[in-house]
ZADOPA-213442 format. One record per residue: residue number from 1; x, y, z of N, C-alpha, C in turn. Coordinates in Angstrom, 1 decimal. Each point is the difference from the previous one (the first is absolute). Layout:
BEGIN
  num     nc1     nc2     nc3    cac1    cac2    cac3     cc1     cc2     cc3
  NUM       X       Y       Z       X       Y       Z       X       Y       Z
...
//
This chain:
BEGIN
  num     nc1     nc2     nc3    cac1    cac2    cac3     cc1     cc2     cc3
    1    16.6     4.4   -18.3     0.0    -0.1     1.4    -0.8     1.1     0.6
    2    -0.9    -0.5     1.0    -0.9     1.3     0.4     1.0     0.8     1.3
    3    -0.4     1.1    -0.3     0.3     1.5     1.3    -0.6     0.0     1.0
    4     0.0     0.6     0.7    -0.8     0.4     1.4     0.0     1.2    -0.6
    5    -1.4     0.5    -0.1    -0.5     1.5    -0.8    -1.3    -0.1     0.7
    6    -0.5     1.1    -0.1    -1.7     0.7     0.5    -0.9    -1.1    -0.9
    7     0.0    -0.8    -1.0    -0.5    -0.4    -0.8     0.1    -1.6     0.7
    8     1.0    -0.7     0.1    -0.1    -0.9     0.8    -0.4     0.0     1.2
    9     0.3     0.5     0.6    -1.2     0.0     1.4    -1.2     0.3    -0.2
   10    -0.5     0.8    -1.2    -1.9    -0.2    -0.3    -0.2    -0.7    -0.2
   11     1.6    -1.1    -0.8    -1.2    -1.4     0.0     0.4    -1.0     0.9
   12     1.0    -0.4     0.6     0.0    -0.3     1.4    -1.3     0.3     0.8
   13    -0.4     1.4     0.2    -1.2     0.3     1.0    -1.3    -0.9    -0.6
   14    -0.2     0.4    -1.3    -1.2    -0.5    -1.1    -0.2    -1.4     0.6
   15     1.1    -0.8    -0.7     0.3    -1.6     0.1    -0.5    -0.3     2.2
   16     0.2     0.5     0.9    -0.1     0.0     1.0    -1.3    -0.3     0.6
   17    -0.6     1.5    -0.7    -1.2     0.5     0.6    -1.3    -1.0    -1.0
   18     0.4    -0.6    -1.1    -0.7    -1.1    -0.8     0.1    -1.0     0.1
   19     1.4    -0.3     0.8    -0.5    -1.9     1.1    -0.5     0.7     1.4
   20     0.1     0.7     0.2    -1.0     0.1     1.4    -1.3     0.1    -0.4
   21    -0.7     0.4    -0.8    -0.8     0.2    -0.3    -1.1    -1.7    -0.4
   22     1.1    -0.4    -1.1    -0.2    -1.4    -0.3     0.1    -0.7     1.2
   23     1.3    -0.6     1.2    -0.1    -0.4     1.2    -1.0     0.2     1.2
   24    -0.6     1.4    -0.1    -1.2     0.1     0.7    -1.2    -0.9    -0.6
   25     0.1    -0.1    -1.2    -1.4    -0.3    -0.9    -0.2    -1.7     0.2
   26     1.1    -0.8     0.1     0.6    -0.9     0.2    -0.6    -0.7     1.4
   27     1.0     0.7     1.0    -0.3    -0.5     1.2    -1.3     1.1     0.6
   28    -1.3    -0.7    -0.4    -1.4     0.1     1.1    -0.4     0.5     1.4
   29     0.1     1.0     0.3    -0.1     0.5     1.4     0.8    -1.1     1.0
   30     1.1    -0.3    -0.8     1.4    -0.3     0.7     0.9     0.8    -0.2
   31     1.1     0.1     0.7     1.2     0.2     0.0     0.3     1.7     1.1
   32     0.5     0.7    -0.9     0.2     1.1     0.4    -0.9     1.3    -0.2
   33    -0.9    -0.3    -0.9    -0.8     1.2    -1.1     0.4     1.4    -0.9
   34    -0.9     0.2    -0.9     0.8     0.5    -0.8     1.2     1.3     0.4
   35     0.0     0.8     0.7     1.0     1.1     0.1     1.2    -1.0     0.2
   36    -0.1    -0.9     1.4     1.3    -0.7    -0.1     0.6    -0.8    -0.9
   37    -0.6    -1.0    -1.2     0.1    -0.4    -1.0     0.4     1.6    -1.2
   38    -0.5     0.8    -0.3     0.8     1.0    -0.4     1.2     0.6     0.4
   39     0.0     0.2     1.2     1.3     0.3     0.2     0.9    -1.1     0.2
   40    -0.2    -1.0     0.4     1.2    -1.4    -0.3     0.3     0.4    -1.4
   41    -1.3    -0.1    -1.1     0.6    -0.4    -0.6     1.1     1.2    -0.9
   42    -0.1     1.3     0.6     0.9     0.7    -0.9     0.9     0.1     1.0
   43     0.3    -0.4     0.9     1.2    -0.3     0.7     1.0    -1.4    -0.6
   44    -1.0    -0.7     0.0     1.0    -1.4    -0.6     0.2     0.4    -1.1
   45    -0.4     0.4    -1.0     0.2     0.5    -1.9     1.5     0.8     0.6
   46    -0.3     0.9     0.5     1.1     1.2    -0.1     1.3    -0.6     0.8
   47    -0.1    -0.6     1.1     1.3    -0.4     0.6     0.2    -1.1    -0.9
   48    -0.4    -1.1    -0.3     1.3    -0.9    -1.4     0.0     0.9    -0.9
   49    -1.1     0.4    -0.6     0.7     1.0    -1.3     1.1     0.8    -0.1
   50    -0.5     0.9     1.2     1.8     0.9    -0.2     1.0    -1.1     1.0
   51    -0.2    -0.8     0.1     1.7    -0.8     0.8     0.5    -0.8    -1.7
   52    -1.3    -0.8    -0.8     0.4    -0.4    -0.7     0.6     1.0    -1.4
   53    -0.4     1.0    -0.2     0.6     1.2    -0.7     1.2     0.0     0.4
   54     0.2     0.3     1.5     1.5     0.5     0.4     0.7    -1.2    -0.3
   55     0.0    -1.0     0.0     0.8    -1.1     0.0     0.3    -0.8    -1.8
   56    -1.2     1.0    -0.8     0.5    -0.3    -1.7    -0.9    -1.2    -0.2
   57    -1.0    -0.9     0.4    -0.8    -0.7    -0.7    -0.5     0.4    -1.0
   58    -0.6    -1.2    -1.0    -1.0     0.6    -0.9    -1.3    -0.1    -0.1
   59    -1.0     0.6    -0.3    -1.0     0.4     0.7    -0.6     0.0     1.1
   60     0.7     1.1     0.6    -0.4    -0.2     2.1    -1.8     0.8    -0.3
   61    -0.5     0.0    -1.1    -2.0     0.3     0.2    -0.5    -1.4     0.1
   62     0.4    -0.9    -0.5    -0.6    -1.3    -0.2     0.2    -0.8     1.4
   63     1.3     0.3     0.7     0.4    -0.8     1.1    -0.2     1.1     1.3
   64    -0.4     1.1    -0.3    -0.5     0.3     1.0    -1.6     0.1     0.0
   65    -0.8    -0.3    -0.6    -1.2    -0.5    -0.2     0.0    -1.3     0.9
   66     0.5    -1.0    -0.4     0.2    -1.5     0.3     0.1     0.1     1.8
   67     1.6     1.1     0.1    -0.3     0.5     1.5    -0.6     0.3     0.7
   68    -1.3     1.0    -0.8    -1.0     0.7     1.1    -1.1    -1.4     0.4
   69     0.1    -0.4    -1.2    -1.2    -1.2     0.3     0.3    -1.2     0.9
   70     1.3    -0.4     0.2     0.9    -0.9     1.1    -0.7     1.1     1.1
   71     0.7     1.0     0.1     0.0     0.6     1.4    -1.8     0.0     0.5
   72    -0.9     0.7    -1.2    -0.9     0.3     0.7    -0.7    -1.3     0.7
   73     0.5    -1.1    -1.0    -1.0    -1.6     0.2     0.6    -0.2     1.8
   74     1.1     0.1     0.0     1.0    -0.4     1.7    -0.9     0.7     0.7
   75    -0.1     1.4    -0.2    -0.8     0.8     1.1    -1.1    -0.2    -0.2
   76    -1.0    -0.4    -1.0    -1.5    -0.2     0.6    -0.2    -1.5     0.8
   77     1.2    -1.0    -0.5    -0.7    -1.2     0.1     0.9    -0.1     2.0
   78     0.8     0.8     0.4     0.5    -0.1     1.6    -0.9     0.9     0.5
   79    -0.9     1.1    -0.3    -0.5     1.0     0.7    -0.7    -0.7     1.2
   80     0.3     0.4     1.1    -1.5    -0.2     1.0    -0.9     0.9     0.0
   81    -1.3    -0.9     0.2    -0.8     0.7     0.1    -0.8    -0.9     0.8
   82    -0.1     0.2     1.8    -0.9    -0.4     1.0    -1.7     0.2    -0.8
   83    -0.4    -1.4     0.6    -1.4    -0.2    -0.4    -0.8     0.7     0.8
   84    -1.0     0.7    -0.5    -0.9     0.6     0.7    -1.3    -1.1     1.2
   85    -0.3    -0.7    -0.7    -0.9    -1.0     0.7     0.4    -0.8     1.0
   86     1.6    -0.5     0.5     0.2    -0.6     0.7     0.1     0.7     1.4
   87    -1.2    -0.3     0.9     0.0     0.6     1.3     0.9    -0.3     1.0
   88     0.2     0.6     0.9     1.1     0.0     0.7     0.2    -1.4     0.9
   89     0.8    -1.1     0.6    -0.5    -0.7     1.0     0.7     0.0     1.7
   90    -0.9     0.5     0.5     0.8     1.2     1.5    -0.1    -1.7     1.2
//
């Protein structure tokens, strides 16, 4: 059964900062771009990992992987982003 130790959250952070990275690579001068796809993604890794740690699942790295990648896909694919080309009609 894994701990919540300094060692799990490097890889929590690892696992995070490697689907944002992938998720940036992914979605094409869509979505959010990379800093926010990094930080989603070690936000989503670390909040299921340690809830699923505290609660005794087994292996919360695998399902919090799965999680970051749910969460980051929600947030690039709702993002707005107003078109630049469409002119105003007054």
């Amino acid at each position: 059964m894994e701990e919540l130790n300094g060692v799990t959250i490097y890889w929590l952070i690892s696992i995070g900062l490697l689907i944002g990275y992938v998720m940036d690579l992914v979605m094409i001068k869509r979505g959010i771009g990379l800093i926010g796809n990094l930080v989603g993604g070690i936000l989503g890794a670390v909040i299921i990992g340690v809830s699923l740690i505290s609660i005794g699942i087994f292996a919360p790295l695998v399902y919090a992987s799965i999680g970051a990648i749910a969460f980051l896909f929600l947030v690039n694919v709702f993002s707005f982003h107003p078109e630049n080309n469409i002119e105003a009609k007054a």
